[in-house]
BATI-230170 format. One record per atom (N, C-alpha, C): x, y, z; residue in three letters. Coordinates in steps of 0.02 Angstrom, whole numbers, plus 50000, padded with zeros to 5 digits. Layout:
BATI-230170
XYZAla...
end
This chain:
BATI-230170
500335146550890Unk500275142950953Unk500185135450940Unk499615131950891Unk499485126550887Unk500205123850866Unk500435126850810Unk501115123850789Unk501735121650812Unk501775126850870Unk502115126150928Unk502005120150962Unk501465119650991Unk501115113251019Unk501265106650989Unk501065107450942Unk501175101750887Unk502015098850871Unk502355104150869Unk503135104150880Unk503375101050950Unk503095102451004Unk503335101851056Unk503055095151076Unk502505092051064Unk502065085751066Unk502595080451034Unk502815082950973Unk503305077150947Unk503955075050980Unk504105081751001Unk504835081251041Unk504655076151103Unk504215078651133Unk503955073851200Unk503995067551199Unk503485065651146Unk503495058551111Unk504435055751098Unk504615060351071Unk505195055051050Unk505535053751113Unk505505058651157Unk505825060451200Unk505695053851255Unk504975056151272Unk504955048451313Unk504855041051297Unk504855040451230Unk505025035851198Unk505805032551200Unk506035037651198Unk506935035151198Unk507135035051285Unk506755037951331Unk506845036151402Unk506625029651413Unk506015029851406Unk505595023051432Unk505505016751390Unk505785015751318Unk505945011151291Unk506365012251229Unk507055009551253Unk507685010151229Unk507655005351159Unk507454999551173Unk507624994751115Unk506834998251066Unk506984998151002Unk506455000650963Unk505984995950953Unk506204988550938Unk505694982550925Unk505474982050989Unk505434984351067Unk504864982751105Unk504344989851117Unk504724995451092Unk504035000651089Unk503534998451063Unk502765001751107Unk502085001251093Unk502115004251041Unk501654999950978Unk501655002150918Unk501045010050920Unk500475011350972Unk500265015650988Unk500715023651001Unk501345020651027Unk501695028651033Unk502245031250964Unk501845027150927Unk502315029650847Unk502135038250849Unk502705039950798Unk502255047450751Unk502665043850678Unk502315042850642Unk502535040150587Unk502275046550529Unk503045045450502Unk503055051450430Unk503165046150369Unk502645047050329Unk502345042050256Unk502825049050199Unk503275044050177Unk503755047350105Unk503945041850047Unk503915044849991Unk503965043349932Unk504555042249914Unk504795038749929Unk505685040249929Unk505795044549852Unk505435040549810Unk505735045949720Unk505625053049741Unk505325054949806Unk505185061749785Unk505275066349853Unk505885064049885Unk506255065049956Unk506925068749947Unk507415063649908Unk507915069349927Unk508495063249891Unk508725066349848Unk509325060449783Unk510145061649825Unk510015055849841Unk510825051149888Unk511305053349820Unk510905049749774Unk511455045049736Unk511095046049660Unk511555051749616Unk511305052149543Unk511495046049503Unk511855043549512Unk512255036749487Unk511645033949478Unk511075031449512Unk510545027649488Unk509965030049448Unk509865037449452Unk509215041549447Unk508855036449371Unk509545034249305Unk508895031249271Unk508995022749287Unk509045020849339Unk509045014849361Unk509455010249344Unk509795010549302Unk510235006149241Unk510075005849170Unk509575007949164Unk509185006549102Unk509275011449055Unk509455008648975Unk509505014748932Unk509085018748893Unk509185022248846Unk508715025048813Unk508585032648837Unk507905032048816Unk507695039148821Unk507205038948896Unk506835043848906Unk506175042648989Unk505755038748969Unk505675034848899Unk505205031648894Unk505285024748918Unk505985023548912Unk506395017348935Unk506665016949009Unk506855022249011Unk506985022749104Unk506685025249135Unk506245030649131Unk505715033249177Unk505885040249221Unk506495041049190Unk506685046649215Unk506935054149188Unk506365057449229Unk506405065749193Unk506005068649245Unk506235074949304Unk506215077349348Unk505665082649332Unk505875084749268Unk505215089449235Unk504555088049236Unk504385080149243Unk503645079749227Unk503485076949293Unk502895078249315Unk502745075349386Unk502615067149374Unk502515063849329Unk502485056949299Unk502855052149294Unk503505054049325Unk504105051449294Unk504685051549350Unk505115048449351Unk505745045949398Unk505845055249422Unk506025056549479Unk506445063549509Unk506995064049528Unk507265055049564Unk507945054249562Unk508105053049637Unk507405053749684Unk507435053249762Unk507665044749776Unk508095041949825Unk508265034549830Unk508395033649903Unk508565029949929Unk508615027249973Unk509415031950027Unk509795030149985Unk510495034850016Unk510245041250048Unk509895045549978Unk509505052150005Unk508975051150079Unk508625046850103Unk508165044750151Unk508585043450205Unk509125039450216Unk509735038350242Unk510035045250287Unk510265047550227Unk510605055150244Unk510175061450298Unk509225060450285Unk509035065150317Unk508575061350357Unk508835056850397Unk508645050650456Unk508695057450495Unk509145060450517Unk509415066350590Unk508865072650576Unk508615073850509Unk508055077850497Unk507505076450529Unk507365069650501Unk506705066050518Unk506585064750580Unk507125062750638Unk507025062950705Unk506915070850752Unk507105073750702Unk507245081950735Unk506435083050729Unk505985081150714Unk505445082650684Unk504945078950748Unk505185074350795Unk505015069250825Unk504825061650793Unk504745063350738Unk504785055050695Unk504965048650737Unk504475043550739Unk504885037850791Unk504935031550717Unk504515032750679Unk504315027850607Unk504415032250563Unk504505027750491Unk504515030550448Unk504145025850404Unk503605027650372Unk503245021950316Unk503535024550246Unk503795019750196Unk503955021450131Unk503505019250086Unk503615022650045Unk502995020649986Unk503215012449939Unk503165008749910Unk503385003349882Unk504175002849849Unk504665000849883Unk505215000849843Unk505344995649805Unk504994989349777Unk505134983949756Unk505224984749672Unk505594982149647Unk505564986549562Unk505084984249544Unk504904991749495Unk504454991149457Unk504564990349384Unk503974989849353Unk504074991749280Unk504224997749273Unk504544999049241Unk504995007749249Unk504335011649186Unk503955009449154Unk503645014749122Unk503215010549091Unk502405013349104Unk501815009249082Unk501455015749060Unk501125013948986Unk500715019248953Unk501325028448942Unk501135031448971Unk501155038848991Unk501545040249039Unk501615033549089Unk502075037549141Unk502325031449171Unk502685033149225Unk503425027949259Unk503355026749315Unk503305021749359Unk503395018749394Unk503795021449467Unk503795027849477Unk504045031049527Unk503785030049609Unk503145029749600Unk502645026749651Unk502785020849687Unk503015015349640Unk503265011649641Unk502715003049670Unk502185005149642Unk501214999649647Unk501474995849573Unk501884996849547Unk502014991649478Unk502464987549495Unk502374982849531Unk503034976849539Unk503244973349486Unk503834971449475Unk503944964249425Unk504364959049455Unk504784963549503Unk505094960149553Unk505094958949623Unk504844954649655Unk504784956249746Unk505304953949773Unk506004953149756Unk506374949449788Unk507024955049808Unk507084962849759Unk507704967649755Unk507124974649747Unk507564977649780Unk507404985449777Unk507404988049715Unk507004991649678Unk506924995349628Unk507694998749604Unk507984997649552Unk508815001849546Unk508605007749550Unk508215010249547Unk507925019049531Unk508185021049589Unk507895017249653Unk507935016649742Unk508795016649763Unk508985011549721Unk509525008849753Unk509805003549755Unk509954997949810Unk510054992849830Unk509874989749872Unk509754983549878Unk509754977149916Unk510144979249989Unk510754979449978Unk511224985650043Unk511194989950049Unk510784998349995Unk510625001850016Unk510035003050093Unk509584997850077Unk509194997550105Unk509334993850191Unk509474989350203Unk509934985850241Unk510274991350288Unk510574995350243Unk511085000250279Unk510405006450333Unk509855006750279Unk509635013050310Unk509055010850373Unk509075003650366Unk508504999650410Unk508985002350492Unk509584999650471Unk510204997750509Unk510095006850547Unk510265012050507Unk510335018750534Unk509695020750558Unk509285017750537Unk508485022250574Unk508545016750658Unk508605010250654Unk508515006750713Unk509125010950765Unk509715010250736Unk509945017050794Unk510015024350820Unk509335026450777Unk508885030750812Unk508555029950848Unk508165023750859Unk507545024150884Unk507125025850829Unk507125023450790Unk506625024050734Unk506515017850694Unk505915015150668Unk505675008550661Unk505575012650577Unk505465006450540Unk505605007350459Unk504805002650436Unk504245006250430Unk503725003650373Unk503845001550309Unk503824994650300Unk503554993550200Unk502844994650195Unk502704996350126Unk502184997850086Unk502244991650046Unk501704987750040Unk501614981850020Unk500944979349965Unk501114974649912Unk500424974349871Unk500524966149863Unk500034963849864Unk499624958849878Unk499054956949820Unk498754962249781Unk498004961849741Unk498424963049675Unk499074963749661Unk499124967449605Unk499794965349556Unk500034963249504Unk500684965449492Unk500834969349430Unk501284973149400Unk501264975849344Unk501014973449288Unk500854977249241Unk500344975149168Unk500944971749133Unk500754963849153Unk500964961249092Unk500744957449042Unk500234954449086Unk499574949649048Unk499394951548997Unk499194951548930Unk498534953148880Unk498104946048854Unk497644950948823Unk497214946448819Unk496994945348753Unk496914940948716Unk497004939748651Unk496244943248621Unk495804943548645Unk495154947548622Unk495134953148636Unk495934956848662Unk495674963348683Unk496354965048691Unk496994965448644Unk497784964648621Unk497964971248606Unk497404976948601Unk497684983048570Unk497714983848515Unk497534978548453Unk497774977848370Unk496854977848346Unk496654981348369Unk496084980348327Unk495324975348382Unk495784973848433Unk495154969348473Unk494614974248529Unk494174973448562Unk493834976448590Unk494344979548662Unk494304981048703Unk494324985548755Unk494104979648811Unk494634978248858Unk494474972148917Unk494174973948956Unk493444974048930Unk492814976748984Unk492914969849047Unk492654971349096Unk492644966849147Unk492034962149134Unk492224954349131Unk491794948749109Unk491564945249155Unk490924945749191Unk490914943149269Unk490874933549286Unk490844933149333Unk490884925149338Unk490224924149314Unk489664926549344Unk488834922349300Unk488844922449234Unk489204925549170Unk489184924149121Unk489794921749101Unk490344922849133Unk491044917949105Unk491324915049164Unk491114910149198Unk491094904249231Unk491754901149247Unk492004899249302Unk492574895949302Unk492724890249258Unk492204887749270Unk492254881249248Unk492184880749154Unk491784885049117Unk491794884149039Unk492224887449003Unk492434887648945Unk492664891748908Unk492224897348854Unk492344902348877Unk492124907648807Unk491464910748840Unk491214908548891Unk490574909248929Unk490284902948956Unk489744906848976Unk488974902049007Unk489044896448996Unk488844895548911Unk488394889448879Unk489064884948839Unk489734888448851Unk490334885648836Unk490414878548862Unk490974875148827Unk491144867848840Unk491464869648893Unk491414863848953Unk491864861448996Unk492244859148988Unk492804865749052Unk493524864149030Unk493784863649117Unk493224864349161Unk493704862749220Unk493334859749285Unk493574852449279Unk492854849049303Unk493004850349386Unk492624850349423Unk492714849549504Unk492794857949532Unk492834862249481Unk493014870049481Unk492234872349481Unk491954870949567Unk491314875849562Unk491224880649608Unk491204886749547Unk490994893349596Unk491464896749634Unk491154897949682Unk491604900849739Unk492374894549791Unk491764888649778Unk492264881349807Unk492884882049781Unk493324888649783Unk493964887749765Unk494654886949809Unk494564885749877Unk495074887449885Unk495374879949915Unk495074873449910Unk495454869549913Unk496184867649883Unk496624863149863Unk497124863649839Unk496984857349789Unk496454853649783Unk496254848349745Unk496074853349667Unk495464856549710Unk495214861449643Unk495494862049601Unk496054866349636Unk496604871749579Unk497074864349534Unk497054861149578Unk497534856249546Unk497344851949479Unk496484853049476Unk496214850649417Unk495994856149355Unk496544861249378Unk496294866449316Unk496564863949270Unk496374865949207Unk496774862449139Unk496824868949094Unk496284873249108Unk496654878049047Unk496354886249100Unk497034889849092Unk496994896949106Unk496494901449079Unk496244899349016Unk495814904048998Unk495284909249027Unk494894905149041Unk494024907449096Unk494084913849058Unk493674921049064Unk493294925149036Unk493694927148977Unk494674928348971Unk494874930548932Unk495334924248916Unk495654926948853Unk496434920548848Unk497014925048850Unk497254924448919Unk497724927248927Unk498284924048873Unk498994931048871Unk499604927248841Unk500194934048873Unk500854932748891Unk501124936748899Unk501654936448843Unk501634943748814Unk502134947348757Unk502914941948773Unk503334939148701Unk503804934148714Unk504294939848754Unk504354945048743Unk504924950248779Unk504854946848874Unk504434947848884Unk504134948348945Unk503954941148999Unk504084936548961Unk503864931848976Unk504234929449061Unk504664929549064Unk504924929049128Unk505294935349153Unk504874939449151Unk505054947549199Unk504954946249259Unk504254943649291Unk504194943049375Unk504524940649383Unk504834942349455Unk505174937449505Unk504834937649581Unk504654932049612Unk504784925349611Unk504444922249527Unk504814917549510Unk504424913549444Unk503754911649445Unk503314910249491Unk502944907149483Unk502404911649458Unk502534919949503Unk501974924949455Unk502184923549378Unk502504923549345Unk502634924149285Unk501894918249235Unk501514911949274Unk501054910149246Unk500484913149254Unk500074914849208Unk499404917249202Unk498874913349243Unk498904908049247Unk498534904249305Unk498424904949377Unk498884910149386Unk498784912949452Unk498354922149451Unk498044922949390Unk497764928949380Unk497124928349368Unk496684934849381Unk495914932249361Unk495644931949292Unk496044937049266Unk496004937849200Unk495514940349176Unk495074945749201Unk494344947149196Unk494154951949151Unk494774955049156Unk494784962849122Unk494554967349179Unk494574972749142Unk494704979949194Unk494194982049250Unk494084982349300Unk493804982549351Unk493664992149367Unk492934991649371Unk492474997749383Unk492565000249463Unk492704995549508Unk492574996649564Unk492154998349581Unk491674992649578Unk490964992949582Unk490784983049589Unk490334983049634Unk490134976249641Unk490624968449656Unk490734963149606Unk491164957149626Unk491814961349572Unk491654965349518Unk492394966849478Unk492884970949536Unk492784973349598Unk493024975849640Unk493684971649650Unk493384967349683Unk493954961449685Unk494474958249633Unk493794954449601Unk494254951549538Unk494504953249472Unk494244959749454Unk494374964449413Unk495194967349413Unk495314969349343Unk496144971949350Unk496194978949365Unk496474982149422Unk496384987349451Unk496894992649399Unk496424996949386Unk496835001749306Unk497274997149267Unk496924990749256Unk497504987249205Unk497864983849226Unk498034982849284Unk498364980049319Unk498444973549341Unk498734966049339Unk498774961649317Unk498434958849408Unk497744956349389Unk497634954649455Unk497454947649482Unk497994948149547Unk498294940949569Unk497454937449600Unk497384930849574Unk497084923649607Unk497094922649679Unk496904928149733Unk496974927549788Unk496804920549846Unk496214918449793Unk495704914649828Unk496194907149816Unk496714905449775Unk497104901549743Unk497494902049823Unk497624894149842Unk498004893949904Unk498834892749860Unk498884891649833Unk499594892649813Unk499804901649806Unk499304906249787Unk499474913349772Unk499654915249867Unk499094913849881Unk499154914749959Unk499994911349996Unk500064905249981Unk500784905350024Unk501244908749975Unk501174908149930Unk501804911449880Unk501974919549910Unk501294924749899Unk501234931049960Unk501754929350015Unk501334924550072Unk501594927750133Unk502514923650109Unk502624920550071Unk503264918050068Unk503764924350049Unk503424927550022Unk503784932949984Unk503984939950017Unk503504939750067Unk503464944950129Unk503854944250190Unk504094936450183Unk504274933750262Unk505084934550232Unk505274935950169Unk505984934650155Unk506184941750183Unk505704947050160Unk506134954850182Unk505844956050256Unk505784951550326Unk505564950750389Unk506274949250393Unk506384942950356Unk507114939550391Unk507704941050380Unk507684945850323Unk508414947950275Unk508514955450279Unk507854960150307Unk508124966250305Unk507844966350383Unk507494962750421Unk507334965050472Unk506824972950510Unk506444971850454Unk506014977850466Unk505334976350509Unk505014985050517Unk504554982450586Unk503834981150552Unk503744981950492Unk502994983450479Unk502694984450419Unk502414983050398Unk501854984450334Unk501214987250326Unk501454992650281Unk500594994150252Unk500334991550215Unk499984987850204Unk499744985450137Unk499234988950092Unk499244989750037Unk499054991249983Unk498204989449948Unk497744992349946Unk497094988949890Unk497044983549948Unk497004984150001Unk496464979450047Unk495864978150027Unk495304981750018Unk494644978849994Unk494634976349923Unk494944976549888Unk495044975149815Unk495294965449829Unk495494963749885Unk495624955849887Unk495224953149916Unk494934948149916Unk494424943549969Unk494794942550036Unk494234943450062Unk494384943550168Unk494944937050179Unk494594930950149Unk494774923750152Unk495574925350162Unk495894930250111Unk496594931950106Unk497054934450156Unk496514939450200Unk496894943250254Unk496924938750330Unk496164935350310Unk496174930250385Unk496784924550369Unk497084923750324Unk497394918850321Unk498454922850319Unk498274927050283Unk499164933350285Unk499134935550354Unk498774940750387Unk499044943750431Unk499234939850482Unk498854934150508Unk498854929050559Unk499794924850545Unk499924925050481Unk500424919050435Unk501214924050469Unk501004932750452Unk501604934850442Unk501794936550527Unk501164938550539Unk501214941550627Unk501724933450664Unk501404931050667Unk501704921450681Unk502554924350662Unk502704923050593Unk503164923950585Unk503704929650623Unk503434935250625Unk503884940150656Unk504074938050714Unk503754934450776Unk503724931550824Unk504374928050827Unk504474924150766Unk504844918650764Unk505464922250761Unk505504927750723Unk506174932850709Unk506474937950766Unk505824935950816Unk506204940250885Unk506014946750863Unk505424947250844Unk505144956350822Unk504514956550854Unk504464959750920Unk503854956250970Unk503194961450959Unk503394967850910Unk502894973150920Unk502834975450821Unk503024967850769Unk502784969550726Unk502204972150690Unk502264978050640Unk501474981050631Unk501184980450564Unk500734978750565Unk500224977350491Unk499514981750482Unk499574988050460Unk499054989650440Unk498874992350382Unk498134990050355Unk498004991550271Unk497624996950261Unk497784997550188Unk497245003850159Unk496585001650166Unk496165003250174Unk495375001050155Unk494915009050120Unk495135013050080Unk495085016250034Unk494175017550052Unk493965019650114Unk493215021350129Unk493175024550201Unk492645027150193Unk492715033550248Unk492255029450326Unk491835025150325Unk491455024650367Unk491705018550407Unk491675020950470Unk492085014750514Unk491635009150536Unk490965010150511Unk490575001950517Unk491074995750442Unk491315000150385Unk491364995750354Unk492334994850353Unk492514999250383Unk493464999150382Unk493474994450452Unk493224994250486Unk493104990650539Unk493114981350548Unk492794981050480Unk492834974350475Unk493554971250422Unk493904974850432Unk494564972250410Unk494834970350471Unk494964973950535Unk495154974350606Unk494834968350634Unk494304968850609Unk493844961550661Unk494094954550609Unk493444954150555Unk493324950550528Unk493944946050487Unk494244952650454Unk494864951450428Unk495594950950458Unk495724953050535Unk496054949550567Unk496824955250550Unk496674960950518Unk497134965950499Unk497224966650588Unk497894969550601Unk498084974150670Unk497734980850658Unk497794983150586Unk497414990250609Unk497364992850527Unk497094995450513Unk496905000050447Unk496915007650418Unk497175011650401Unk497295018550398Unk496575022650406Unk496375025950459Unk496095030050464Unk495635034150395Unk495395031450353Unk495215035750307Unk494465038750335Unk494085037850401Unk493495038950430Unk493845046750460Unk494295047250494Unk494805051450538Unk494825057550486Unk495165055550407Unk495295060450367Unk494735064550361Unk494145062350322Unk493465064050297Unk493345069350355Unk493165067050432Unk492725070550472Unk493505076450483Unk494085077050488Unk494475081050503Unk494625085950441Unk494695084650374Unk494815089450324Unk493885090850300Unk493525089850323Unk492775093150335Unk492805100350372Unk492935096350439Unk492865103950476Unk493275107350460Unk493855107250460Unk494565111350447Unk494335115750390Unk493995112550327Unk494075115550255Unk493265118550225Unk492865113550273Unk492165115950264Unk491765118850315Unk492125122250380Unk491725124350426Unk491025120350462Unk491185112350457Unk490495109450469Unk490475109750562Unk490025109550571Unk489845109750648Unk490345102150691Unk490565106050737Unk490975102750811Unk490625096150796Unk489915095850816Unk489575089750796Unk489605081150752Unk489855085250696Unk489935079750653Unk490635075250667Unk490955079550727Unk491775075550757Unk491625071750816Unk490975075350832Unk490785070150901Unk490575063650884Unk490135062550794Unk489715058150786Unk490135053350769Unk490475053150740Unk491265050450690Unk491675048050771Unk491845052050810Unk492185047850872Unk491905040950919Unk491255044850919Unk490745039450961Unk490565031850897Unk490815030650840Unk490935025450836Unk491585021850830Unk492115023150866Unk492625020650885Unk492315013750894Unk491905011850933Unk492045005350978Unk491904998950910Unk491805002850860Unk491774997350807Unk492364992450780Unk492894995650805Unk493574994750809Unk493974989550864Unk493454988450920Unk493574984150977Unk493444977450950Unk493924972650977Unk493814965850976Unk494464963451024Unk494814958151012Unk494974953651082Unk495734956551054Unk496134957551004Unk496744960151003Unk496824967250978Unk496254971250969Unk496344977950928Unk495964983250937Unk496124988750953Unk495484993250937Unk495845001350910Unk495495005450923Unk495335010550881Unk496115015050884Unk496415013650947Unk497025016650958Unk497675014150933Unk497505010450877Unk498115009850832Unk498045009850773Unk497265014250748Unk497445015750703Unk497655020450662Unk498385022850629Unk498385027650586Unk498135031650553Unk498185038850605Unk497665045350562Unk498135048150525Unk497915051750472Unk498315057150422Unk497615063250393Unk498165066150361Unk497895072650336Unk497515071150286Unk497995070750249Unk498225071150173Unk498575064250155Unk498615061650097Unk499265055850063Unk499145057549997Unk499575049849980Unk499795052649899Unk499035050849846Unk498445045649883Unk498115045149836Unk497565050949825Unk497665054149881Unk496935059749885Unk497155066649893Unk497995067949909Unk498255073749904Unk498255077649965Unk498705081549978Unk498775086750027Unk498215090750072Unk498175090650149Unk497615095350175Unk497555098550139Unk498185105250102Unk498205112250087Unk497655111050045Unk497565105849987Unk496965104049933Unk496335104749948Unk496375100550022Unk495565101350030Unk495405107550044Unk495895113450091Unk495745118950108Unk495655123350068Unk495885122850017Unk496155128149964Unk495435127849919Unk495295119749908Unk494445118249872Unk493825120749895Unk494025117249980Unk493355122150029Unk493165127950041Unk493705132750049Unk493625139850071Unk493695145450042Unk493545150450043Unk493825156550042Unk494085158150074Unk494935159650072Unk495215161850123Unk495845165250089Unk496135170250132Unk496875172050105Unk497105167750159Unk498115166150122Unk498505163150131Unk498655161750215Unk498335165550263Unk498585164850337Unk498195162350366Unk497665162950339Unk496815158250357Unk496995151150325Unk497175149350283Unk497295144350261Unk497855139150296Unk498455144550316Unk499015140050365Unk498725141250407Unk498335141850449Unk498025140350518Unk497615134850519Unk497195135650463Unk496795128950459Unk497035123750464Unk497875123750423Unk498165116650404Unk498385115550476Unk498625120450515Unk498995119050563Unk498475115750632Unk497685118950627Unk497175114450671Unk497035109050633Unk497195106650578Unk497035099150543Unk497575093250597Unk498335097150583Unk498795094250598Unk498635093550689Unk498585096650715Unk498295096350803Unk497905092350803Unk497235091250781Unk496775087250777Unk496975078450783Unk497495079450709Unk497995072150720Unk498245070150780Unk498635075750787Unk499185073150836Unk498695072450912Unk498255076350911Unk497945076851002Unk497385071350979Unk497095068750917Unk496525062550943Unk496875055750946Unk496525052050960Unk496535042350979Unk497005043250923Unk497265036750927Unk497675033650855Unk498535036350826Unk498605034150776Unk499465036150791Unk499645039450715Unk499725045750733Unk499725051950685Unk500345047050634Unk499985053750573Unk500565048750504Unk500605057150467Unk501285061350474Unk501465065550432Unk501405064250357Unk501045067250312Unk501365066150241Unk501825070950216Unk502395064650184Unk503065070050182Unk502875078250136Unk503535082050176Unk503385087150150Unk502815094450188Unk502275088950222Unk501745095050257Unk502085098650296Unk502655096750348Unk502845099550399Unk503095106650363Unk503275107450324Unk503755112550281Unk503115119950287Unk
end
């Protein structure tokens, strides 16, 4: 019965969606049903690309279908082709996971995910094309269907090292905090000054940065000669736009400025990193014409960043004749006093529901009392302010960082297999019938 419901809820939606607003860029971003897919791991257009161009073995291209770690061969053509699927489903959006190329293979595994950028300017070859993409923006808008990017901002692929910590014998790039390795000295604390007018937090003038003289601060960065101009746009390619801290606990100020699993992490607070971002974001607004962004490791960047992007890009869409563009981020925490202040403080349109998940794969998987859904609703209004509140933001089940309802159910309960699809199927009701604008993760419907 619920499933039914849930089936028939979507049809409705699309249904009076395509009556009552024809053009897709002026639908209320509130009457989405948006389905979140991986394109590598959807459905292969086009074998011609599966190892991207690149030769060698999977260690070099990243591709081998056998290991869950590694390229599968899903692209853009394939996403294309089952557009008439995805609407059959009621789908009005579709959010994709990062298509921008990546480094095709770091450590153990490949870049399928596609959170390893080197390039922000072309689609990953794994994906496709520059016109692949173009083409499928082009076929979802004459559906009636609006096209999400997945977007990163805090992060770019490992290319940095650090000469005290190179892999050859040096220590392990523990995270080196600012009270003992200082912007301003070299090597630490009690180190010589090397960057005069560089105090503290006072960074985000454009004088500051302009009197840096040496990249160093906690580590000495250097990038491998292979590698040296891999990013694109050029300007990531200098280390001066990174914190260089070493590896981040996620815990305390390394949250931020720390390298997230290694991960080369961008100088947010740097007003040149900041327009370079929204410069880089505003090119695939104007050239592929898409409706929206998720962004990526929201709390992992300083606020300073978001009050200054979301305000930069929203402006912009305006300018492109896209009157109902959408921006909402991860904030990777369950409690809506603190996801809340991305919406307010930080000036986000809206943030993924991870408060929604918690209290919904609870009851579903742990039998907790009706109660704990009443307590979790009644702080909605934390979400109110003068352009936003609680009804746009994206609930889900399940995604790719925390895994499938079936997981939580399967962890929580004792149950045989029909107790279990019932559960998933009141998880999925729960979505679709509360506040906010349901997000399928590909694949659940099945």
């Amino acid at each position: 019965m619920i499933r039914s419901l849930v089936f028939l809820f979507g049809l409705l939606m699309a249904s009076l969606c395509s009556a009552e607003q024809p053009n897709v860029l002026e639908r209320p971003v509130q009457d989405e049903i948006i389905y979140f897919v991986l394109p590598d791991r959807f459905s292969n257009g086009d074998t011609a690309n599966d190892t991207g161009g690149y030769q060698g073995d999977r260690n070099s291209h990243g591709f081998d279908p056998t290991s869950k770690a590694f390229y599968h061969g899903g692209d853009l053509k394939g996403l294309t082709a089952k557009l008439d699927y995805l609407k059959g489903l009621g789908t009005t959006a579709i959010w994709m996971g990062p298509i921008f190329k990546n480094k095709p293979v770091q450590g153990d595994s490949a870049g399928y995910h596609g959170y390893w950028t080197i390039d922000f300017t072309q689609v990953d070859p794994h994906f496709g094309t520059n016109d692949d993409l173009k083409t499928l923006v082009e076929q979802a808008h004459k559906r009636g269907m609006r096209v999400f990017f997945d977007i990163i901002a805090n992060h770019t692929a490992d290319v940095i090292k650090y000469r005290e910590a190179d892999g050859s014998g040096g220590t392990a790039a523990v995270y080196r905090p600012k009270t003992e390795y200082p912007y301003t000295t070299e090597g630490g604390s009690q180190g010589p000054v090397i960057n005069q007018g560089f105090q503290g937090d006072s960074v985000r003038s454009e004088e500051n940065f302009a009197r840096l003289t040496d990249p160093r601060w906690a580590y000495t960065p250097y990038v491998p000669e292979e590698e040296k101009n891999l990013k694109v746009p050029a300007w990531l390619n200098d280390p001066i736009y990174y914190h260089n801290r070493g590896d981040s606990t996620f815990s305390g100020e390394n949250s931020q400025f720390g390298d997230f699993f290694g991960l080369d992490d961008l100088f947010t607070e740097n007003p040149k990193v900041v327009e370079g971002m929204i410069e880089i974001f505003k090119y695939w607004i104007r050239e592929f014409k898409i409706d929206g962004f998720r962004v990526d490791t929201v709390k992992h960047v300083n606020i300073e960043f978001w009050q200054q992007f979301a305000p930069a890009i929203i402006a912009y869409t305006h300018e492109q004749g896209i009157p109902q563009f959408f921006v909402f981020g991860e904030v990777y925490d369950a409690t809506p006093e603190f996801l809340s202040i991305y919406t307010t403080e930080g000036r986000l349109p809206a943030v993924l529901d991870f408060g929604f998940q918690a209290a919904a794969s609870s009851f579903v998987s742990e039998a907790t009392p009706t109660e704990n859904l009443k307590g979790f609703f009644e702080k909605d209004d934390f979400y109110t302010d003068a352009d936003s509140d609680v009804y746009s933001l994206p609930t889900f089940v399940g995604n790719h960082d925390m895994g499938r309802i079936g997981f939580f159910i399967q962890r929580g309960q004792s149950a045989n297999e029909d107790e279990m699809l019932r559960r998933s199927r009141l998880a999925h009701a729960l979505m679709y019938f509360a506040r906010g604008i349901p997000v399928i993760y590909y694949g659940d419907e099945q």
